[in-house]
C-alpha positions in Angstrom: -44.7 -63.0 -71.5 -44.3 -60.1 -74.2 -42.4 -57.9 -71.1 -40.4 -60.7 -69.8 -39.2 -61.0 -73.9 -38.6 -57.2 -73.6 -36.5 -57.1 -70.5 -34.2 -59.5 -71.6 -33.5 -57.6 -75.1 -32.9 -54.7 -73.1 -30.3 -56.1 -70.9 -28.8 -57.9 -74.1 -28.3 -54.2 -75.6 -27.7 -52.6 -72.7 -25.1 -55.1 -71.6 -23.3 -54.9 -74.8 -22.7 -51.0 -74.6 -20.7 -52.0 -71.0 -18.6 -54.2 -73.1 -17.7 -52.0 -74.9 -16.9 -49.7 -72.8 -15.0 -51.9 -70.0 -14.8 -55.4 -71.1 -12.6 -56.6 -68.4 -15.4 -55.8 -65.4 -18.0 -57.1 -67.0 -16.8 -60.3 -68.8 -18.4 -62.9 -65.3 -21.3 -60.8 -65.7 -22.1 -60.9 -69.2 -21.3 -64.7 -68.8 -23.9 -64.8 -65.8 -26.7 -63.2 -68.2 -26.0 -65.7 -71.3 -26.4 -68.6 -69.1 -29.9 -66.8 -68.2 -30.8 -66.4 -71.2 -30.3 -70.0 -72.5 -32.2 -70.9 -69.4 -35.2 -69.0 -70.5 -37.5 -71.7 -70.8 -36.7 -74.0 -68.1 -37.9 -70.6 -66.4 -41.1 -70.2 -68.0 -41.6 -74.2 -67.1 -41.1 -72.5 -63.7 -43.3 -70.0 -63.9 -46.0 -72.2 -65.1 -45.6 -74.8 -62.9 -45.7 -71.8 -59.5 -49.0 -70.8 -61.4 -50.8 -74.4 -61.7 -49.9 -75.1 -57.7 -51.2 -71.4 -56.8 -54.5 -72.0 -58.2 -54.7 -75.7 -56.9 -54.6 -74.3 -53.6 -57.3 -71.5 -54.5 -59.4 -74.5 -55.0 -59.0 -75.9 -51.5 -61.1 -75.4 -48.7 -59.4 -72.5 -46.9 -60.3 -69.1 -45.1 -60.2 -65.6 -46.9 -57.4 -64.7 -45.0 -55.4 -67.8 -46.6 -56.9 -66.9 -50.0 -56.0 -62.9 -50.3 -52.5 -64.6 -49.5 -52.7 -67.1 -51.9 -54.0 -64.5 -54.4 -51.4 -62.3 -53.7 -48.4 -64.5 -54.6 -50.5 -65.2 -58.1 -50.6 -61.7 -58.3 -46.3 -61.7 -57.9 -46.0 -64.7 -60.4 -48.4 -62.9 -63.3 -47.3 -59.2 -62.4 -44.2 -59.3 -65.2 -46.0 -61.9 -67.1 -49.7 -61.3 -68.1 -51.4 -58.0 -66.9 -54.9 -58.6 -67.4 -54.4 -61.8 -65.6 -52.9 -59.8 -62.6 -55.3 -57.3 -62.5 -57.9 -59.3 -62.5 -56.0 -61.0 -59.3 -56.2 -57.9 -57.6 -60.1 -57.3 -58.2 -60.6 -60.7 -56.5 -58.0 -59.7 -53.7 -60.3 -56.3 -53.4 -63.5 -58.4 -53.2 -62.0 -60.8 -50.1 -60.8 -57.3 -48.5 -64.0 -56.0 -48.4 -66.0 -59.1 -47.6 -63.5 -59.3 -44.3 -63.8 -55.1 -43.4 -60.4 -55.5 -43.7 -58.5 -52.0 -43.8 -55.1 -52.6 -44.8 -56.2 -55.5 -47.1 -58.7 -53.0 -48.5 -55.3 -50.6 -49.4 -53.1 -53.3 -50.3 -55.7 -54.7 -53.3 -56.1 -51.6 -54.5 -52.5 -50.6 -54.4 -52.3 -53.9 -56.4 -54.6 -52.5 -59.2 -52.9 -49.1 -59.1 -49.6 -51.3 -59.6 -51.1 -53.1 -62.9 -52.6 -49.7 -64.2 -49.5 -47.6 -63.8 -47.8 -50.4 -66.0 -50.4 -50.4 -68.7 -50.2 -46.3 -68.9 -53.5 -46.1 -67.3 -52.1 -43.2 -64.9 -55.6 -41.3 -64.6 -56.9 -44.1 -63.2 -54.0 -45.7 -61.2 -53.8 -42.4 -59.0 -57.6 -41.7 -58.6 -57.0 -45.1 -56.8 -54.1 -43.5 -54.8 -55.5 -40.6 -53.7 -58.1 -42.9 -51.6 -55.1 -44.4 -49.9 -53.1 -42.7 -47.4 -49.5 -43.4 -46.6 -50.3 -42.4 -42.4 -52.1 -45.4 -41.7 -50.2 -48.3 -43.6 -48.1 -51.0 -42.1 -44.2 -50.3 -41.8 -44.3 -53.3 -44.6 -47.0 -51.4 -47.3 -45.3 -48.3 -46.9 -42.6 -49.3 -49.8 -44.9 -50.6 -52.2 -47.2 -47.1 -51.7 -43.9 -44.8 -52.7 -42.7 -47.3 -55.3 -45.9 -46.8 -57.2 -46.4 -43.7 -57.3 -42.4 -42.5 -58.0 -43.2 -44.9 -60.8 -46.3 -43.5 -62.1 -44.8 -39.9 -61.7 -41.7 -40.8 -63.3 -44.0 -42.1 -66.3 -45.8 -39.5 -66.6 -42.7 -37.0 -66.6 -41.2 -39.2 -69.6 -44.3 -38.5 -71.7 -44.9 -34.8 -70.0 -46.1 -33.0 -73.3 -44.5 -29.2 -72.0 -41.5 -28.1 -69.6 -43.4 -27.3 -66.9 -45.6 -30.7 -66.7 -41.5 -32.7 -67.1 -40.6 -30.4 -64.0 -43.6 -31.0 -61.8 -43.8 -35.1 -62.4 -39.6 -34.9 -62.0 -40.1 -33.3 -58.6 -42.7 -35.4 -57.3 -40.4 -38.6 -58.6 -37.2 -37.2 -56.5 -39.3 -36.7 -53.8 -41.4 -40.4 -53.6 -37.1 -41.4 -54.6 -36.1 -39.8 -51.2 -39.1 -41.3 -49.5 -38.1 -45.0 -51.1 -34.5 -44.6 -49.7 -35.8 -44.1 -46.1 -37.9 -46.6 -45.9 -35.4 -49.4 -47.8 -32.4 -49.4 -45.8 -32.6 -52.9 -45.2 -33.1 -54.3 -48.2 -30.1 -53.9 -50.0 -30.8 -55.0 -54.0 -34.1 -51.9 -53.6 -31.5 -49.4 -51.7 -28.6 -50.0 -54.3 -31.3 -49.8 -57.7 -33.4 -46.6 -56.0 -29.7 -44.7 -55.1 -28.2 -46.0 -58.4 -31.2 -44.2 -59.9 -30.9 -40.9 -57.9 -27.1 -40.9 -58.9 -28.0 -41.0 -62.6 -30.6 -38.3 -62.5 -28.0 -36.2 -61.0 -25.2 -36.6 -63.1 -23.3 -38.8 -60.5 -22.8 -41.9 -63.3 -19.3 -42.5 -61.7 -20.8 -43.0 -58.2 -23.4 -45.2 -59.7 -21.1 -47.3 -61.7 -19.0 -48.0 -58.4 -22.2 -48.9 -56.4 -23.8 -51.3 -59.2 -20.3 -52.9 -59.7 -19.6 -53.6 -56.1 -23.4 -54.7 -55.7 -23.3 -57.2 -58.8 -19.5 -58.6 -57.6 -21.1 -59.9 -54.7 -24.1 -61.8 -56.6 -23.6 -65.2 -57.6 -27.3 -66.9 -57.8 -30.1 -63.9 -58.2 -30.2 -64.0 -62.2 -33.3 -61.6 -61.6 -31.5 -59.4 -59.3 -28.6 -59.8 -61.7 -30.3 -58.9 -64.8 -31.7 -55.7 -63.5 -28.8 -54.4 -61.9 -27.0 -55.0 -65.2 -29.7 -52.6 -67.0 -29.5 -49.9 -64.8 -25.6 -50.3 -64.8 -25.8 -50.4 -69.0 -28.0 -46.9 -68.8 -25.3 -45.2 -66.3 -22.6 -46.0 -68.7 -24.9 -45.1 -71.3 -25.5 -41.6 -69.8 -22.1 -41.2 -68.9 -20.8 -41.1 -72.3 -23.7 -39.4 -73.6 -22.8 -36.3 -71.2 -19.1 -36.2 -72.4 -20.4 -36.0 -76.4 -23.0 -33.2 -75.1 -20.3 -31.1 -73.6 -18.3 -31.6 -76.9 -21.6 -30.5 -79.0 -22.2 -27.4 -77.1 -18.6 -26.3 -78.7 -19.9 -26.6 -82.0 -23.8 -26.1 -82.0 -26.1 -23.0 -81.5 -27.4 -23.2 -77.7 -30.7 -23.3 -78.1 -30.5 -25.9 -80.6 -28.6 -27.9 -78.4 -30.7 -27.4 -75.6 -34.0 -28.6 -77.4 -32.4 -31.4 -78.7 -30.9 -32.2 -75.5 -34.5 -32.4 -73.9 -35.9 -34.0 -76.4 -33.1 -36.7 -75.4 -33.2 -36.8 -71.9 -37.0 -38.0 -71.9 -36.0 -40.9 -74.6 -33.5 -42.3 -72.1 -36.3 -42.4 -69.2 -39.2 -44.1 -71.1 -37.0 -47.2 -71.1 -35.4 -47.3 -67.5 -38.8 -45.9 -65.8 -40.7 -49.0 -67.9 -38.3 -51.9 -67.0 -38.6 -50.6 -63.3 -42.3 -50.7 -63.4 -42.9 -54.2 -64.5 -39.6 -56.1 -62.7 -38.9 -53.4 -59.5 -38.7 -56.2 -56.7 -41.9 -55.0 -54.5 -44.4 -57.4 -55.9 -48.0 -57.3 -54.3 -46.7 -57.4 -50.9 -48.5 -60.5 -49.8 -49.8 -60.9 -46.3 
């Protein structure tokens, strides 16, 4: 409940910079989000109600392969709202898979805990699970979920990178599980338009960005989720755009290497909170079969 809490002050925030910077394009938008908001907690009543049929049906006499599915839309209902609870999920979904010899069940549980322990900053952990699981022999429909976790993790660990050269090896391996994302996510247009979004931002494209967000969110009229994180990531490209015009403005007046070590110390702030709010709401879920 805490994240779901945080997401929506971050779109809050992140919506009221766009206002401020272009009022007119986002006034429907902003108007989308409030009526979001106020519907908060006929959405948790939602939530709670998905939850309490899920485990009825748990309780039913059904076969393993009806109960990793089951299991793995609990897993998508409690992934943004209670960790522990999710990750205990994906233990059970682990158990089933290797009760049934089951190998791509076997890979999707424990890409489910990798998921869960990537978004509690258990990275050590979450890729010793990873390494076990190899991207060769999963289904066309896993495939996503295994480069979405780790340009997550990577791009977690690159925010919190304690040197220069750990940033520039964990912002490498991010572009390139990115690149990997975008091949694999043609068809699905809200993951193509967030993951290119992204790769525009990190490459100083904001302008490019801005344009594909805006034409994306024009065309959304039910998807408060979908809504609510395009608006984010459209907030942050605004956000970044104005922060590169005041750089180039600083570097008139400041020493260099001042500016440069201030600019770096900058750069990872912006990520923490964009990498974060992809990690607990990115539209992948457990990948139920």
């Amino acid at each position: 409940m805490k994240s779901i809490v945080v997401f929506w002050c971050f779109c809050i925030v992140g919506i009221c910079y766009v206002y401020a910077i272009d009022s007119n394009r986002v006034d429907s938008l902003l108007l989308k989000l409030d009526q979001s908001i106020k519907k908060r907690p006929i959405y948790m009543e939602q939530k709670e109600l998905r939850l309490a049929k899920l485990r009825r049906q748990l309780l039913q006499l059904i076969s393993e392969e009806e109960h990793f599915a089951i299991l793995g839309a609990l897993l998508d209902e409690y992934r943004s709202f209670n960790t522990d609870s999710a990750f205990y999920v994906a233990e059970e979904r682990e158990q089933i898979a290797m009760r049934l010899g089951n190998r791509e069940y076997i890979d999707n549980a424990r890409m489910n805990k990798a998921d869960v322990l990537g978004m509690t900053g258990m990275y050590k952990e979450a890729m010793d699970l990873m390494r076990n699981i190899h991207a060769e022999r999963l289904s066309k429909n896993l495939r996503p979920y295994y480069y979405h976790i780790y340009r997550t993790i990577y791009g977690l660990m690159a925010d919190y990178a304690v040197t220069k050269y750990e940033r520039k090896l964990y912002t490498e391996l991010t572009d390139k599980y990115r690149d990997s994302l975008l091949l694999v996510n043609k068809d699905n247009l809200l993951i193509h338009t967030l993951i290119q979004s992204d790769q525009y931002n990190v490459r100083n494209e904001y302008d490019k960005a801005i344009c594909l967000l805006t034409d994306y969110l024009a065309q959304q009229k039910e998807y408060e989720h979908d809504v609510a994180i395009c608006a984010y990531t459209l907030s942050e490209s605004y956000r970044l755009k104005g922060d590169k015009e005041k750089e180039k403005e600083r570097e008139k007046e400041e020493d260099k290497k001042r500016n440069n070590k201030e600019k770096d110390s900058g750069a990872s702030a912006k990520q923490i909170t964009n990498t974060e709010i992809n990690a607990f709401f990115f539209p992948y879920g457990s990948c139920t079969q």
